[in-house]
C-alpha positions as CSV (number, residue, x, y, z in Angstrom):
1,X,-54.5,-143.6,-89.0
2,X,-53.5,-140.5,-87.8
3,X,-51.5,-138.0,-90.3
4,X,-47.9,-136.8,-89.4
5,X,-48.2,-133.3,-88.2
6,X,-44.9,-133.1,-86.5
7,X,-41.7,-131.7,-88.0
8,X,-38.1,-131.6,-86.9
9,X,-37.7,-129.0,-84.4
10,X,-34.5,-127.2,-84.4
11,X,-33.0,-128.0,-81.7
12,X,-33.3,-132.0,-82.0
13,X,-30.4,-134.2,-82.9
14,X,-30.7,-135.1,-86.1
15,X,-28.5,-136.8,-89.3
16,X,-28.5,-136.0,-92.8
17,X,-27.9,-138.2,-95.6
18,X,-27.8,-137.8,-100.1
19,X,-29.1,-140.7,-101.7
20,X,-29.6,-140.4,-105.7
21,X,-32.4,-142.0,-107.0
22,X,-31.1,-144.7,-108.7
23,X,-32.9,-146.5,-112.0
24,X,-34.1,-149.8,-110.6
25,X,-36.5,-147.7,-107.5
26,X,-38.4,-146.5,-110.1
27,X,-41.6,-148.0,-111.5
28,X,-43.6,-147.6,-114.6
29,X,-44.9,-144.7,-113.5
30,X,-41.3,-143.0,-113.7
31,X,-42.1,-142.3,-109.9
32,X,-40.2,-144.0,-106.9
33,X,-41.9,-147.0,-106.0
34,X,-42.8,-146.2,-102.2
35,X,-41.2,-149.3,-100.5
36,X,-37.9,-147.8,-101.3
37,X,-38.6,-144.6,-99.1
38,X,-38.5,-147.3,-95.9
39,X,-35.5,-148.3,-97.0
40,X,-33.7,-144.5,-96.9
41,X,-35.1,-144.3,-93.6
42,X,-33.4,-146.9,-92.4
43,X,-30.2,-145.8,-94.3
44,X,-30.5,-142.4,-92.4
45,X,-30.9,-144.0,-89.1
46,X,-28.4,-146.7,-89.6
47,X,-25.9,-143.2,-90.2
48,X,-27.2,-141.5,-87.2
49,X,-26.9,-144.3,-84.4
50,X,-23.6,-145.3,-85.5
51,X,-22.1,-141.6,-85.7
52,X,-23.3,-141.8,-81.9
53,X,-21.5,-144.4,-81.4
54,X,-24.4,-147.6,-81.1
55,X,-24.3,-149.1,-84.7
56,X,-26.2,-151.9,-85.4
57,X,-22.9,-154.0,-85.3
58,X,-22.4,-152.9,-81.8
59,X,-25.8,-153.6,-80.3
60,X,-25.5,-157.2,-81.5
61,X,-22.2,-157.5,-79.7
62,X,-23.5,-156.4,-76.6
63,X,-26.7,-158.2,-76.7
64,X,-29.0,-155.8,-76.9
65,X,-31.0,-155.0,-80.4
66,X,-33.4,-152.8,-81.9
67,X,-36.4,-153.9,-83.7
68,X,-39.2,-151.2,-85.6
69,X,-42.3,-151.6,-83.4
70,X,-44.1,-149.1,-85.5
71,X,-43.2,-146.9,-88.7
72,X,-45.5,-145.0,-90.7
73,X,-45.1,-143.3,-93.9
74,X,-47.0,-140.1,-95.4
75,X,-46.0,-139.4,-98.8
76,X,-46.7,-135.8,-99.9
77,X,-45.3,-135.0,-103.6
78,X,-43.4,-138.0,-106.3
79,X,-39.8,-138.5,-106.5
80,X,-38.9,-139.3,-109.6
81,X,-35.4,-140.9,-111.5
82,X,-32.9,-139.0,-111.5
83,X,-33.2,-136.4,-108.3
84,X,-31.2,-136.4,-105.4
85,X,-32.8,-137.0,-102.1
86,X,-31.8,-135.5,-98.5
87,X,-33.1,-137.5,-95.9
88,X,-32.9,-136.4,-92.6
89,X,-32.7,-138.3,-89.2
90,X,-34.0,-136.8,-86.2
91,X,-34.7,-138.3,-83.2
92,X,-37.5,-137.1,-80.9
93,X,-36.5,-136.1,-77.5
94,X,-38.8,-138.0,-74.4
95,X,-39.4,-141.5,-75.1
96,X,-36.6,-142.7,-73.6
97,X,-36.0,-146.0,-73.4
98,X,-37.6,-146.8,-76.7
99,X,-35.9,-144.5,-79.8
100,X,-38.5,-142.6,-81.3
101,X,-37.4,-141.0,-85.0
102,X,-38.9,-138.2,-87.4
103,X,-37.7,-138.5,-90.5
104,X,-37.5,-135.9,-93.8
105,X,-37.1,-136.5,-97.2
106,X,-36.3,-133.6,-99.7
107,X,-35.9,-133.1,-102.9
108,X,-32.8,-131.1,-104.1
109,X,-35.0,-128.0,-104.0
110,X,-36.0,-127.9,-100.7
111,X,-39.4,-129.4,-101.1
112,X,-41.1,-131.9,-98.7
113,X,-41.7,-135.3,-100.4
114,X,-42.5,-137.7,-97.7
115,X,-42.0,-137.3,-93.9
116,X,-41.9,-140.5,-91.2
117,X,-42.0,-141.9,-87.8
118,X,-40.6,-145.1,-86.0
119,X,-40.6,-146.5,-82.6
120,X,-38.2,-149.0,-82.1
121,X,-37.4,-150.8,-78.7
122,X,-34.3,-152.8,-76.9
123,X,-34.9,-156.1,-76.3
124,X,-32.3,-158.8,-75.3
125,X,-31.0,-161.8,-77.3
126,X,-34.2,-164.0,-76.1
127,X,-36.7,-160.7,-76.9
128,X,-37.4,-159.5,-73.6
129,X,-38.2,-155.9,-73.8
130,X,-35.6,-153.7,-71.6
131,X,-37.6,-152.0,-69.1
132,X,-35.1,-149.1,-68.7
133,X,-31.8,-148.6,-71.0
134,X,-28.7,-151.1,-71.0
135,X,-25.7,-149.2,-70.6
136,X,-25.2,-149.2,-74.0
137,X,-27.8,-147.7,-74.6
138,X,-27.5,-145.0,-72.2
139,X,-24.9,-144.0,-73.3
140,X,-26.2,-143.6,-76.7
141,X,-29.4,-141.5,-75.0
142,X,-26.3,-139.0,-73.1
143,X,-24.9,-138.0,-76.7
144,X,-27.8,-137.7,-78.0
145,X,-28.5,-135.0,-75.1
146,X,-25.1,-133.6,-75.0
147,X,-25.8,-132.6,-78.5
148,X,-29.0,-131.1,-78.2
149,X,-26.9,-129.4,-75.7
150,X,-28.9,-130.6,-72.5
């Protein structure tokens, strides 16, 4: 497996979240059990598609959903009970029609804890991959753009 080299460049689209660190994701250790990092992800990108209009909701209504293809994880320093997390969203520009994400998570200093990709393509109600974008979709993929400013 290849390690995670990328980071969010500044001119990407991105979406920021808080989440606390709440008592039951932590283990024995008194460190965050790493399944739950999968979860912020996903909490981060829920926030970002639907602020661009395309929330999960809306891609069931018009037929068109989303599934992870691929997601990997690198985990780089604990987080432990009681901290406050910043995870950001970012989505990487060029792999249109499937989304591509980078994902952040800080710690309330500033300091790198874990960092993320997924790949996620559109496929239909029956699971046929979309070749190019449903309008939807492209229209999700121009706001994305028109906020990168391109």
């Amino acid at each position: 497996m290849n390690r995670i080299k990328q980071r969010i460049a500044p001119d990407w689209d991105r979406e920021s979240i808080a989440i606390p660190v709440r008592f039951h994701e932590v283990d024995a250790m008194k460190i965050v059990w790493h399944g739950h990092y999968v979860a912020w992800c996903e909490s981060a990108r829920e926030q970002f598609l639907a602020q661009r209009g395309l929330s999960y909701h809306e891609m069931d209504v018009a037929g068109c959903m989303a599934p992870v293809a691929r997601m990997q994880l690198e985990y780089l320093h604990p987080t432990r009970g009681g901290e406050t997390v910043q995870v950001t969203c970012a989505h990487i520009p060029g792999g249109e029609p499937k989304l591509e994400f980078l994902y952040e998570i800080r710690n309330g200093d500033g300091r790198l804890l874990c960092v993320a990709e997924s790949v996620q393509v559109f496929v239909d109600r029956q699971g046929e991959v979309y070749l190019s974008a449903p309008p939807p979709v492209e229209r999700l993929f121009a706001t994305i753009a028109q906020r990168r400013g391109g």
